[in-house]
BATORDREN-971187 format. One record per residue: y, z, x of N, C-alpha, C in turn; residue in three letters. Coordinates in steps of 0.05 Angstrom, whole numbers, plus 32768, in hexadecimal, padded with zeros to 4 digits. Each point is the difference from the previous one (the first is absolute). Layout:
<nodes>
YZXYZXYZXala...
</nodes>
This chain:
<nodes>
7F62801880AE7FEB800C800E800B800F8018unk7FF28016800080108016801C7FEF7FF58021unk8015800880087FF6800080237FE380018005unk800080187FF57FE5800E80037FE87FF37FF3unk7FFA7FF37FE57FFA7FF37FF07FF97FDB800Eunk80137FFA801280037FE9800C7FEA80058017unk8001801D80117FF7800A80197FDB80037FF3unk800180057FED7FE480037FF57FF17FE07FFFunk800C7FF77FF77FFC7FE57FF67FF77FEE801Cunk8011800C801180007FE7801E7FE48013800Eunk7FF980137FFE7FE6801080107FEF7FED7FEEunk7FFF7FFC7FE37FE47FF97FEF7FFD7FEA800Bunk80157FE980057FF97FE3800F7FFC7FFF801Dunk7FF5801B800980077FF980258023800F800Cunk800780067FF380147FFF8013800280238008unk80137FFE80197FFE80207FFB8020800C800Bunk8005801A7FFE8012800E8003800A7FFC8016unk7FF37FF3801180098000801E80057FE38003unk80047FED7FEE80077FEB7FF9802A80017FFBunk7FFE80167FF080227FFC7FF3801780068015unk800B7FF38007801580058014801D80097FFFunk7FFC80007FDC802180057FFA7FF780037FDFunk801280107FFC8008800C7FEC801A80027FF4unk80037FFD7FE7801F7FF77FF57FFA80197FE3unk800F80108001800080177FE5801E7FFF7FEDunk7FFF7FF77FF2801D80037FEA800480137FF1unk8009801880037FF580157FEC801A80007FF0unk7FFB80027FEC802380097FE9800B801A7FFFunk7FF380198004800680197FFA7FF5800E801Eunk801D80087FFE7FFD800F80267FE9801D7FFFunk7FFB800F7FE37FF0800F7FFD7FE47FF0800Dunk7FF77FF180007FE67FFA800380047FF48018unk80097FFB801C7FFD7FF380117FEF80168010unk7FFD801D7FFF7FF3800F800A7FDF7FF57FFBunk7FFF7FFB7FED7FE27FF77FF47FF67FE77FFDunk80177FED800C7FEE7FEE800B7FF87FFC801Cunk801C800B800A7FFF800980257FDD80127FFFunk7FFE800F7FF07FE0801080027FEA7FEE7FFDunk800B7FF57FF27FE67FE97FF27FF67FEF8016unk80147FED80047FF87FEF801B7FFC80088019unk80068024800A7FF3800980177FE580087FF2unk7FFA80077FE57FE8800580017FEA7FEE7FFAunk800B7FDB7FFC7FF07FEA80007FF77FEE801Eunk8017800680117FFE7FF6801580048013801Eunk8008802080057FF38017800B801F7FF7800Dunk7FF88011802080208007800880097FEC800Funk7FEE7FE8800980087FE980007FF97FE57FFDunk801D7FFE7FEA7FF17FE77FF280197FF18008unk7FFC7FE87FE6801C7FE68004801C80078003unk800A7FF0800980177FFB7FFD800C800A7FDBunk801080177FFF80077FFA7FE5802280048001unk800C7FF67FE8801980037FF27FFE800A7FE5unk800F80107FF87FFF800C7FF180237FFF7FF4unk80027FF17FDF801D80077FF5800280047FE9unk801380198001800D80107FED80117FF67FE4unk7FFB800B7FF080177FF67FEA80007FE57FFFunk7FED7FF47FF980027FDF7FF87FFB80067FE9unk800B7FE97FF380007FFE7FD87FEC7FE78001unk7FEE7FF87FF57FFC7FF07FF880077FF47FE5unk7FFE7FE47FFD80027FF17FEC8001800C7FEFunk7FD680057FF57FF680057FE97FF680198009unk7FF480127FEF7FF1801980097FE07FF48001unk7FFF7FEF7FFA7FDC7FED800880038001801Cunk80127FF4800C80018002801D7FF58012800Funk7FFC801C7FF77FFB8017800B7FE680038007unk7FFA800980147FDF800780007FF5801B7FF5unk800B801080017FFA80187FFB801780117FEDunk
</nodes>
């Protein structure tokens, strides 16, 4: 399940965007770190959580992947 997918999920029970304080992004392919860096300024505006963001990780399995 993606970030975003999780971020949907926590508004439907009460929770909200101004709840998340940190953010953790694993991306595998350095092509797309542009588009998630877009994604999460455009879920949480020009200031949001705490995030980390890393490059070139392999996972295990490719199930691992969110997207």
């Amino acid at each position: 399940m993606s970030l975003f997918q999780n971020h949907t999920r926590r508004e439907a029970l009460g929770g909200m965007k101004e709840d998340v304080v940190c953010v953790q992004m694993f991306v595998t392919r350095d092509e797309d770190s542009g588009k998630v860096g877009r994604t999460l300024k455009e879920v949480f505006g020009d200031v949001g959580p705490a995030a980390t963001m890393i490059l070139g990780v392999r996972f295990v399995s490719e199930e691992m992947r969110a997207c």
